[in-house]
N, C-alpha and C positions, 0 to 999 in steps of 0.2 A: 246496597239496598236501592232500591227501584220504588220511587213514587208517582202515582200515576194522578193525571188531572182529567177530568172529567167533565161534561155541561153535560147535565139534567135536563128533561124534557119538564115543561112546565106543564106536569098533569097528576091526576093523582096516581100512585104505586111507579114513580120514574124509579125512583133509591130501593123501593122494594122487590122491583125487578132485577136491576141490576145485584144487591145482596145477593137473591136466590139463584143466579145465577152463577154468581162465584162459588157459592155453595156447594151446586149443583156439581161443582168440578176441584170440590174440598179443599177450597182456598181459604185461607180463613184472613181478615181483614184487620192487619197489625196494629196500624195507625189510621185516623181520619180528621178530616180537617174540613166544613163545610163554610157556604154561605148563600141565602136568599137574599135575592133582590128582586122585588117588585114580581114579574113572573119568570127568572129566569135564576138559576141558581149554578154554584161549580161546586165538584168536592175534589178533592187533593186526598189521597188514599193510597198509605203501602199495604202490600200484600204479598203471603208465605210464598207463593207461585209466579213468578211475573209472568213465563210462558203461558200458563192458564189462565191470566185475567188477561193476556191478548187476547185470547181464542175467545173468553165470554164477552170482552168488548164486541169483536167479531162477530159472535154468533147474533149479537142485540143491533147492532149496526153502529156500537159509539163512537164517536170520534173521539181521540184520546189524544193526552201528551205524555211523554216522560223523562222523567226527573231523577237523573242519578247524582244523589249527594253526596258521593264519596264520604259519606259519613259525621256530617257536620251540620245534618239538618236536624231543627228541633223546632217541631210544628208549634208548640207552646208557646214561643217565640214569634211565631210566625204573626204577620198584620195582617189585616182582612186586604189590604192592598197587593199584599203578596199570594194570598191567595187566587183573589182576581184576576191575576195578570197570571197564574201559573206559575209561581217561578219559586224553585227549590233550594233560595238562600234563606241565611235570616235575618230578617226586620233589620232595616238600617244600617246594613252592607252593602 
């Protein structure tokens, strides 16, 4: 499973675009994991497609990271610090 990390554009419809875009290439969005800060936000997102939310990263121009948990990742779990930073352990590992 492939998590992908995300920065949002601080405007209105950033997360809206991005959704319909995955959409738009029948990805449907497993998990998600967000956070705002002041005008800047990340989200952490698995998805049924990793090759397709490459290309819709792409086609929007996002910069992305990714995150292969080998299976041990539990967003629930997860700190708003861990999201921040990107990183696809959990909380206080």
């Amino acid at each position: 499973m492939v998590w992908f990390t995300v920065r949002l554009d601080d405007r209105p419809g950033a997360l809206a675009r991005l959704a319909a875009a995955l959409g738009e290439r029948s990805v449907n969005i497993g998990g998600i994991v967000g956070i705002a800060e002041d005008t800047g936000g990340e989200l952490m997102l698995q998805t049924s497609d990793a090759s397709a939310t490459r290309e819709a990263f792409a086609a929007l121009g996002v910069e992305f990271e990714e995150h292969d948990d080998g299976g041990s990742l539990e967003p629930d779990r997860m700190s708003v610090d861990d999201v921040r930073r990107g990183r696809g352990e959990l909380a206080g590992t």
